[in-house]
KEKENU-713594 format. One record per residue (C-alpha): residue number from 1; x, y, z. Coordinates in steps of 0.05 Angstrom, whole numbers, plus 5000, padded with zeros to 4 digits. Layout:
BEGIN
+-------+------+------+------+
! marfi !   px !   py !   pz !
+-------+------+------+------+
!   NUM !    X !    Y !    Z !
...
+-------+------+------+------+
// end
This chain:
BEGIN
+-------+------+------+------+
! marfi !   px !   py !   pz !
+-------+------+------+------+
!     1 ! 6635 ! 4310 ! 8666 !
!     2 ! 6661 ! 4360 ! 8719 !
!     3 ! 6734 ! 4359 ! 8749 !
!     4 ! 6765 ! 4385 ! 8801 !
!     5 ! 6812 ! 4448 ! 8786 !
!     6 ! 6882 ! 4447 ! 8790 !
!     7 ! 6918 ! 4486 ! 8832 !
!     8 ! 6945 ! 4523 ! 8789 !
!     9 ! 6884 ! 4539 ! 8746 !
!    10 ! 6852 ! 4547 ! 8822 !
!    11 ! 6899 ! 4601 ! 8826 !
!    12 ! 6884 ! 4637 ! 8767 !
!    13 ! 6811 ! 4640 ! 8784 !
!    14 ! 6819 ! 4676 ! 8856 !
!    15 ! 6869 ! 4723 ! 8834 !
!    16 ! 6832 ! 4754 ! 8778 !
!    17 ! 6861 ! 4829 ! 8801 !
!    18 ! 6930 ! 4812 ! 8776 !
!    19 ! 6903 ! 4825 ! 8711 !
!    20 ! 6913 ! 4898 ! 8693 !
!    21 ! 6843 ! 4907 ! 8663 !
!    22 ! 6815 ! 4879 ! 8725 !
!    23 ! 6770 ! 4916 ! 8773 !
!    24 ! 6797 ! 4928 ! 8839 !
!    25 ! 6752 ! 4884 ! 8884 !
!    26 ! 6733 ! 4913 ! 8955 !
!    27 ! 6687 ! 4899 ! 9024 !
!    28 ! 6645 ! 4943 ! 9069 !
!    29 ! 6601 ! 4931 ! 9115 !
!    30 ! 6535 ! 4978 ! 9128 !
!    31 ! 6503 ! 4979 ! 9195 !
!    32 ! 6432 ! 5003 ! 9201 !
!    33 ! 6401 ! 5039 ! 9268 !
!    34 ! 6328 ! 5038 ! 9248 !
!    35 ! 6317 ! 4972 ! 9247 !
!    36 ! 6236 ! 4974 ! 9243 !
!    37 ! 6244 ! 4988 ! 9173 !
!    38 ! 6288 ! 4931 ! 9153 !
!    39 ! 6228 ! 4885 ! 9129 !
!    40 ! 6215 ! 4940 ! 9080 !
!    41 ! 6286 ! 4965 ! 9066 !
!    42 ! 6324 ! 4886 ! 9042 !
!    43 ! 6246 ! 4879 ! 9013 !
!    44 ! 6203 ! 4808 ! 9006 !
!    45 ! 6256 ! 4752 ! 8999 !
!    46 ! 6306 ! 4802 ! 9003 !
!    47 ! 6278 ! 4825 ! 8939 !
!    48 ! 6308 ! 4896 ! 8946 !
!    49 ! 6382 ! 4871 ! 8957 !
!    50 ! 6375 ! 4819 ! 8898 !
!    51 ! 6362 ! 4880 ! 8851 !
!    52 ! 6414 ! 4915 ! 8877 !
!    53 ! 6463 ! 4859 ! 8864 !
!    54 ! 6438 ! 4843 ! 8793 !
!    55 ! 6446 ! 4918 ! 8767 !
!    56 ! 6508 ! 4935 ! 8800 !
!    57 ! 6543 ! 4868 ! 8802 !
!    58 ! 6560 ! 4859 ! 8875 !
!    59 ! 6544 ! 4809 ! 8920 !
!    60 ! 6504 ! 4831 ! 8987 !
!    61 ! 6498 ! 4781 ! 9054 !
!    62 ! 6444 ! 4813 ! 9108 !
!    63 ! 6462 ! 4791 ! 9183 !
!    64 ! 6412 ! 4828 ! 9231 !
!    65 ! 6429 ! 4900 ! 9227 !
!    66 ! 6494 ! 4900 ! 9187 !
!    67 ! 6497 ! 4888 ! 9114 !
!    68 ! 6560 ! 4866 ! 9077 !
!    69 ! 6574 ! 4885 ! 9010 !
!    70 ! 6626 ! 4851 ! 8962 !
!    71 ! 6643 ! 4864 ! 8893 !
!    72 ! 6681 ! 4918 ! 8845 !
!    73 ! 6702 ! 4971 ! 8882 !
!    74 ! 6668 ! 5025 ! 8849 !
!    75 ! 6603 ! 4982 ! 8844 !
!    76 ! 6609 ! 4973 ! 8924 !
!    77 ! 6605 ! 5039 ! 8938 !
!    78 ! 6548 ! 5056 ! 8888 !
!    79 ! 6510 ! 4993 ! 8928 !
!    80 ! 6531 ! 5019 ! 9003 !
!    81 ! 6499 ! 5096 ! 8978 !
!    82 ! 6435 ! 5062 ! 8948 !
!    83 ! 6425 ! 5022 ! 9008 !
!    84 ! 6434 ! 5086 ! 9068 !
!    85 ! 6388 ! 5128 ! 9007 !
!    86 ! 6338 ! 5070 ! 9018 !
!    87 ! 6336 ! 5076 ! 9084 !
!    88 ! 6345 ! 5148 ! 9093 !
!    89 ! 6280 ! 5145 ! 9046 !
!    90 ! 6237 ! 5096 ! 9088 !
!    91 ! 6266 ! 5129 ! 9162 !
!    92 ! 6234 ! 5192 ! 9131 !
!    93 ! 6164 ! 5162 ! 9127 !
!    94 ! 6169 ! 5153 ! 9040 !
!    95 ! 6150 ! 5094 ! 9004 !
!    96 ! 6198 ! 5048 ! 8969 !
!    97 ! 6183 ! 4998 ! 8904 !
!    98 ! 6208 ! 4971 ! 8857 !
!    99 ! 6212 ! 5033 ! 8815 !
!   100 ! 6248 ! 5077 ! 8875 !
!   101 ! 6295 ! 5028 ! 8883 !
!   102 ! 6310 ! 5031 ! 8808 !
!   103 ! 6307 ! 5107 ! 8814 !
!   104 ! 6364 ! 5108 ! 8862 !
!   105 ! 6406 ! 5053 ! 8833 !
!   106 ! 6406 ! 5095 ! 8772 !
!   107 ! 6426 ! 5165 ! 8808 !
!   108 ! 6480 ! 5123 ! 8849 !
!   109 ! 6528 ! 5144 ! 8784 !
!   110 ! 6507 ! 5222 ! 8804 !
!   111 ! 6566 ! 5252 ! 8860 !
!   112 ! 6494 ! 5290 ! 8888 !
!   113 ! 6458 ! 5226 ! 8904 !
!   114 ! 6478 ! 5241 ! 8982 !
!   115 ! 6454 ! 5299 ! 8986 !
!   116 ! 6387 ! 5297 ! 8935 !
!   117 ! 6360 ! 5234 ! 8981 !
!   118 ! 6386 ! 5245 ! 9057 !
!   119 ! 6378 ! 5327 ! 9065 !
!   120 ! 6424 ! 5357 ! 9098 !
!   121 ! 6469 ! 5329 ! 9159 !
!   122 ! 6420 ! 5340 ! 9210 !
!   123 ! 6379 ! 5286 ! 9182 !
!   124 ! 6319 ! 5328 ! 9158 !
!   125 ! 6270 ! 5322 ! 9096 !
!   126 ! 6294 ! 5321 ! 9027 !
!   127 ! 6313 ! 5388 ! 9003 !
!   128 ! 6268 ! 5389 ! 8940 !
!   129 ! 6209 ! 5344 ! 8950 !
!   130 ! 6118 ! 5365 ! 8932 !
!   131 ! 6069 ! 5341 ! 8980 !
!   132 ! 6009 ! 5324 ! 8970 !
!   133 ! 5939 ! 5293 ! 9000 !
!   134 ! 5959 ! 5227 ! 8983 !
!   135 ! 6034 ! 5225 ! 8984 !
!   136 ! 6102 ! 5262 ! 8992 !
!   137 ! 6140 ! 5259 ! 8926 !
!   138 ! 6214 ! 5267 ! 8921 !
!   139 ! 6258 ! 5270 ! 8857 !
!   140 ! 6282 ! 5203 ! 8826 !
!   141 ! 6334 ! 5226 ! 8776 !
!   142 ! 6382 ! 5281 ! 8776 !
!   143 ! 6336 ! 5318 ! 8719 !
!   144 ! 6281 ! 5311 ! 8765 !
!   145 ! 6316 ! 5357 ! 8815 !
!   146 ! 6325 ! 5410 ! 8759 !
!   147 ! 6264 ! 5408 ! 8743 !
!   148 ! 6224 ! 5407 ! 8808 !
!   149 ! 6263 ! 5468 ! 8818 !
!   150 ! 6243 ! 5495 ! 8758 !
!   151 ! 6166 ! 5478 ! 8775 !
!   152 ! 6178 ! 5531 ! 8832 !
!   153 ! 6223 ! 5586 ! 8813 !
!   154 ! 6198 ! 5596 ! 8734 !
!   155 ! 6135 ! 5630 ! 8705 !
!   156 ! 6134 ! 5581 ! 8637 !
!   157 ! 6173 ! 5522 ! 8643 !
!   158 ! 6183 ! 5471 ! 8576 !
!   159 ! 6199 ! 5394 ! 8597 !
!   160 ! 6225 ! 5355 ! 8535 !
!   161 ! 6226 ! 5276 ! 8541 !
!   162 ! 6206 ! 5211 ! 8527 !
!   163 ! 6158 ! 5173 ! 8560 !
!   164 ! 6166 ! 5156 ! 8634 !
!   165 ! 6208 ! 5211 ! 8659 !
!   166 ! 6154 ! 5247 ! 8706 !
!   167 ! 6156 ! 5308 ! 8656 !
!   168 ! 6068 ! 5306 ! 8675 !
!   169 ! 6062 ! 5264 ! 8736 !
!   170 ! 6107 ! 5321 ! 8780 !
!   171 ! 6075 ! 5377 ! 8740 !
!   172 ! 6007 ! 5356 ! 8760 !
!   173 ! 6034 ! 5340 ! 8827 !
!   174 ! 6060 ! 5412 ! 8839 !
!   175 ! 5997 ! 5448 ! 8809 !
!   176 ! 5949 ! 5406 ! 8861 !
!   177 ! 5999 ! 5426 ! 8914 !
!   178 ! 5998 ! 5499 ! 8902 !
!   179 ! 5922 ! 5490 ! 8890 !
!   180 ! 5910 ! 5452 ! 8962 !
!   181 ! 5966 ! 5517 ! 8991 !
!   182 ! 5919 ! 5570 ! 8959 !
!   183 ! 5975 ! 5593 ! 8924 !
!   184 ! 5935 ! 5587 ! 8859 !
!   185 ! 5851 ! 5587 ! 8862 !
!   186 ! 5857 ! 5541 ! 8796 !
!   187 ! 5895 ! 5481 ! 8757 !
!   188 ! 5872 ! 5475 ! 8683 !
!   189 ! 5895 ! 5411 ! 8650 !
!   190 ! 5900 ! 5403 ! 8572 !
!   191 ! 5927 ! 5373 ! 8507 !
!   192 ! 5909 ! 5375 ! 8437 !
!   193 ! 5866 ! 5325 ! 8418 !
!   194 ! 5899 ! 5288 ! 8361 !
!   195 ! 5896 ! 5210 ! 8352 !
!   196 ! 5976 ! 5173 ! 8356 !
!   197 ! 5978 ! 5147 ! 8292 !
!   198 ! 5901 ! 5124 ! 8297 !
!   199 ! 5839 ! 5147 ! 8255 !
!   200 ! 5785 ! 5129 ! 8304 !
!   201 ! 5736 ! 5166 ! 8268 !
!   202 ! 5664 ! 5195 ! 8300 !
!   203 ! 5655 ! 5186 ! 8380 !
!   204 ! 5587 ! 5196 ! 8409 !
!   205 ! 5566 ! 5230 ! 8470 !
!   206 ! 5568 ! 5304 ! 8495 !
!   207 ! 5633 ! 5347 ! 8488 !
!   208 ! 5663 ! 5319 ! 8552 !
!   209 ! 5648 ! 5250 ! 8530 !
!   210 ! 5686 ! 5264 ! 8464 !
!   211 ! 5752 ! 5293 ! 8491 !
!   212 ! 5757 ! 5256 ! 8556 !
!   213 ! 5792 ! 5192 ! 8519 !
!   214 ! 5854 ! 5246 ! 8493 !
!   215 ! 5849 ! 5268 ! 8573 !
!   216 ! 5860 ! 5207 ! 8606 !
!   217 ! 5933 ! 5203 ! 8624 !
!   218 ! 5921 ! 5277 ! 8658 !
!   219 ! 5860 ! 5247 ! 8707 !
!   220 ! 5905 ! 5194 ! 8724 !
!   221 ! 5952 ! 5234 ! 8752 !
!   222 ! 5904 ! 5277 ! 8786 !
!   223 ! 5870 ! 5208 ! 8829 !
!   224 ! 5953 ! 5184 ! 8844 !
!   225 ! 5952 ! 5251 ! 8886 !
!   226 ! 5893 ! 5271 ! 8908 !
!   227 ! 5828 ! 5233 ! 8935 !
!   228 ! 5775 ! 5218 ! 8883 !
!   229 ! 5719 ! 5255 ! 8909 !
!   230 ! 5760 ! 5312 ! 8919 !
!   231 ! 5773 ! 5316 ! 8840 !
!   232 ! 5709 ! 5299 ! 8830 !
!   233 ! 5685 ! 5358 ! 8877 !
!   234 ! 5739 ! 5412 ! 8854 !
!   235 ! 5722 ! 5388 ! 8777 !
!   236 ! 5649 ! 5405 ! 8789 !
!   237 ! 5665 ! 5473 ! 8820 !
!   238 ! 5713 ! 5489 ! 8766 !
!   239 ! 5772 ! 5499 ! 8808 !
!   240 ! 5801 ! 5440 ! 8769 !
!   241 ! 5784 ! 5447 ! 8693 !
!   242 ! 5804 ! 5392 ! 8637 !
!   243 ! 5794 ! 5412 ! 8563 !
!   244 ! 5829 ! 5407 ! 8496 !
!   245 ! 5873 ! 5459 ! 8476 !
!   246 ! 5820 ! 5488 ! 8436 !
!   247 ! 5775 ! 5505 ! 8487 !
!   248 ! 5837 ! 5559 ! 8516 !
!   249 ! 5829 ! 5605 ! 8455 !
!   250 ! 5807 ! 5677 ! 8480 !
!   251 ! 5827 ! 5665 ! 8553 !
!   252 ! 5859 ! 5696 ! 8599 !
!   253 ! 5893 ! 5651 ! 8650 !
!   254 ! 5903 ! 5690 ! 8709 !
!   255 ! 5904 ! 5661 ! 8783 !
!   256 ! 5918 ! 5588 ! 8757 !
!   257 ! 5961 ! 5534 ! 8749 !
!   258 ! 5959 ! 5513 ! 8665 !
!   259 ! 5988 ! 5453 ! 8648 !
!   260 ! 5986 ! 5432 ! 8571 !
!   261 ! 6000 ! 5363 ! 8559 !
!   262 ! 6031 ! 5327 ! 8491 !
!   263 ! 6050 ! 5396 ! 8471 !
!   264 ! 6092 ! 5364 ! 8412 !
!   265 ! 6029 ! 5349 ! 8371 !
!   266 ! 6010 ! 5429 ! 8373 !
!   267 ! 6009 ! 5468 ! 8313 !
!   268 ! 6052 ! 5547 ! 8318 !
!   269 ! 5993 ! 5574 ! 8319 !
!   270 ! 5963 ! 5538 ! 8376 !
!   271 ! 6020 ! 5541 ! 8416 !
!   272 ! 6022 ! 5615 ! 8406 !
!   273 ! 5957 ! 5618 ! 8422 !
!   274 ! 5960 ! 5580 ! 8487 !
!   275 ! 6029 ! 5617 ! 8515 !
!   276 ! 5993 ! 5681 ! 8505 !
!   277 ! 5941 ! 5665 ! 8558 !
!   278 ! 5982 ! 5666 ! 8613 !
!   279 ! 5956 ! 5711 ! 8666 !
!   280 ! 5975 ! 5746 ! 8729 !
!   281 ! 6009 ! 5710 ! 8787 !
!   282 ! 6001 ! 5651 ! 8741 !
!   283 ! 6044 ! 5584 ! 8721 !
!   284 ! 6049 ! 5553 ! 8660 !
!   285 ! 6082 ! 5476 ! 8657 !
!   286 ! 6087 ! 5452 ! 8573 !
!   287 ! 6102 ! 5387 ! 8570 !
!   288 ! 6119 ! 5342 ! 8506 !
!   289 ! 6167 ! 5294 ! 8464 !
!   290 ! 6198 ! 5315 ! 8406 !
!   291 ! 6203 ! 5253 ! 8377 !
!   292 ! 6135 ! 5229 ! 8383 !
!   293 ! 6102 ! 5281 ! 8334 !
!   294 ! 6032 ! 5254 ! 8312 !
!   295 ! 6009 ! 5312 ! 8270 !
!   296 ! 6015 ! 5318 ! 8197 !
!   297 ! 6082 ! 5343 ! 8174 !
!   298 ! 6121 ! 5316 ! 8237 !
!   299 ! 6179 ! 5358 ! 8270 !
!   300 ! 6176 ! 5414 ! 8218 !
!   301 ! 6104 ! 5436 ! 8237 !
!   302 ! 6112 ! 5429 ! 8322 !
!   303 ! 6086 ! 5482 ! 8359 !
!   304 ! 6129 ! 5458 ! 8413 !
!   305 ! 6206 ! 5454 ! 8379 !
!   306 ! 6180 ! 5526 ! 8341 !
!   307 ! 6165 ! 5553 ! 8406 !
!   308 ! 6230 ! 5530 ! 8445 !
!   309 ! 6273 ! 5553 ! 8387 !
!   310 ! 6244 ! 5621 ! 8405 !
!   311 ! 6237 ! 5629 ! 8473 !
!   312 ! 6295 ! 5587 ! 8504 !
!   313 ! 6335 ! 5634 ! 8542 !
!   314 ! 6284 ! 5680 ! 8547 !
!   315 ! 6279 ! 5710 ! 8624 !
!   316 ! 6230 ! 5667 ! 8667 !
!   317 ! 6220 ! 5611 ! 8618 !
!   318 ! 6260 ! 5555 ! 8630 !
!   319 ! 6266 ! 5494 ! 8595 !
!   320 ! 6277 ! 5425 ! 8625 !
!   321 ! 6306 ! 5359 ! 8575 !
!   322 ! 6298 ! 5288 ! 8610 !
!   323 ! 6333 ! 5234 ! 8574 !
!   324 ! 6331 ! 5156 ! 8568 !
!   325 ! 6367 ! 5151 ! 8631 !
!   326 ! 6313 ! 5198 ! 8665 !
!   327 ! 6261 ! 5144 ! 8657 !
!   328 ! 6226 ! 5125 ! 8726 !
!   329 ! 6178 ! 5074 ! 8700 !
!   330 ! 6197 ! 4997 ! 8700 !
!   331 ! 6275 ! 4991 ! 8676 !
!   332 ! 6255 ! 4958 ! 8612 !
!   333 ! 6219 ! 5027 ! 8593 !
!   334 ! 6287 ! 5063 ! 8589 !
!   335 ! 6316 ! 5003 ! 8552 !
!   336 ! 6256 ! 5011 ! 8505 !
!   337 ! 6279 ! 5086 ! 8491 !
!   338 ! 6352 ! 5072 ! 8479 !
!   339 ! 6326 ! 5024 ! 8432 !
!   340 ! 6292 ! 5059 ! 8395 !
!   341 ! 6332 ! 5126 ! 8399 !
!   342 ! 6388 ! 5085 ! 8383 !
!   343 ! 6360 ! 5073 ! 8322 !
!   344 ! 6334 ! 5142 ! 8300 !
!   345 ! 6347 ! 5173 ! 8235 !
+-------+------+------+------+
// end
């Protein structure tokens, strides 16, 4: 049965600063001039503001226009820069989900959060952001940035990572941008065709019918940015080409943005073979985890760690490592990773 506290004990429990391990424990208040995208910025229920108190720890009340933020005082003002990046983010004409929200919760601990989301003072676009037919994507980590950078400035670029951390998605985002800019006149997709840890044996059809299962992930991405019967008409002219790794032997790559997908499960010798077909005014994006090596012999026999042991450092090749944190897909995927990389070796 419940009681009443005492005063004393009453005491202890507001005052919990006066212990020394204690977090300080501020307020602030956050007033908001566009107020047309409030629906979308506190979310369904307030959905939005209840994520932002369950990973930070604060507590958020939403009056009207002005939003008042209580907790930790470092937590507070990791909440009161999530919330103006949110609707900086919407203001701008982006869209904001779950995931976004995540995105910027997590960069909150980054001292460039301010300036990666909002621009600069005069309130214009994002600095670093790819647009496409379909959408306008800005970076969600602080890797992100680096590498989005790297998509425009380098001539080879090498993104290491686990799953989730837009090492693909933004590659195949900034190859149909340059491609719908005429900056390129092609984007050739591919990936070595090896089975993760599966032996699915014979698979009928034509050529295109066998490969296209290993390809998927890569068309996906294509459809989130551009209309469907735009791939559809760009695949059939060949300005947009999707093959195995194979097919790339005795090319030369020249006018075209290549993109090589899964790299980790490349052999030396194909991944010699495919760097050497880059061609005049030409970018090449390899993209891969180390960790997830599905061909026989493992890390020992990657075309992708034997080729960044080589050429790292190497003028206009950059490479690119995305961590756990990195992870842009539902939150539980970057617990999944620091499980299981936790747990390595």
């Amino acid at each position: 049965m419940s009681r009443k506290a005492s005063r004393t004990e009453q005491a202890a429990i507001d005052k919990p600063a006066n212990r020394r391990d204690a977090p300080r424990r501020a307020r602030t208040e956050v007033e908001f001039e566009e107020v047309a995208v409030l629906g979308a910025l506190f979310g369904q229920f307030d959905a939005n503001l209840v994520q932002i108190e369950n990973r930070l720890g604060v507590y958020i009340a939403a009056r009207g226009n002005k939003v008042q933020i209580e907790g930790p005082e470092e937590a507070v003002a990791r909440a009161r820069d999530v919330l103006k990046s949110m609707h900086q983010r919407l203001a701008q004409g982006h869209d904001l989900d779950t995931g976004a929200v995540e995105s910027l919760i997590a960069m909150s601990a980054e001292p460039t959060l301010e300036g990666i989301i909002t621009g600069d003072d005069s309130g214009g676009a994002p600095p670093i952001m790819i647009r496409t037919r379909k959408k306008t994507i800005v970076p969600r980590s602080a890797t992100q940035i680096d590498y989005m950078r790297a998509l425009i400035r380098s001539d080879i670029i090498f993104a290491l990572g686990p799953a989730g951390t837009g090492k693909t998605y933004l590659a195949v985002a900034q190859a149909v941008s340059q491609l719908i800019t005429g900056s390129v006149q092609r984007l050739i997709l591919s990936r070595p065709a090896v089975e993760a840890g599966e032996r699915i044996g014979f698979l009928p059809g034509d050529m295109k019918e066998k490969v296209d299962p290993y390809l998927r992930p890569l068309y996906d991405a294509l459809y989130d940015c551009m209309p469907p019967e735009q791939v559809e008409r760009r695949i059939a002219s060949g300005e947009i080409e999707i093959a195995p790794i194979a097919f790339m032997r005795g090319r030369t790559l020249g006018e075209a943005f290549v993109i090589l997908d899964e790299a980790q499960n490349t052999t030396p010798a194909q991944m010699k073979m495919f760097l050497t077909r880059f061609g005049q005014n030409s970018r090449m994006v390899v993209c891969g985890d180390p960790r997830q090596v599905d061909i026989p012999g493992g890390d020992s026999h990657s075309g992708l760690a034997d080729a960044v042991n080589r050429l790292e450092g190497v003028e206009g090749i950059s490479v690119v490592r995305f961590g756990a944190a990195d992870v842009v897909r539902h939150p539980i995927v970057g617990r999944i990773v620091d499980a299981y990389e936790g747990t390595a070796g």
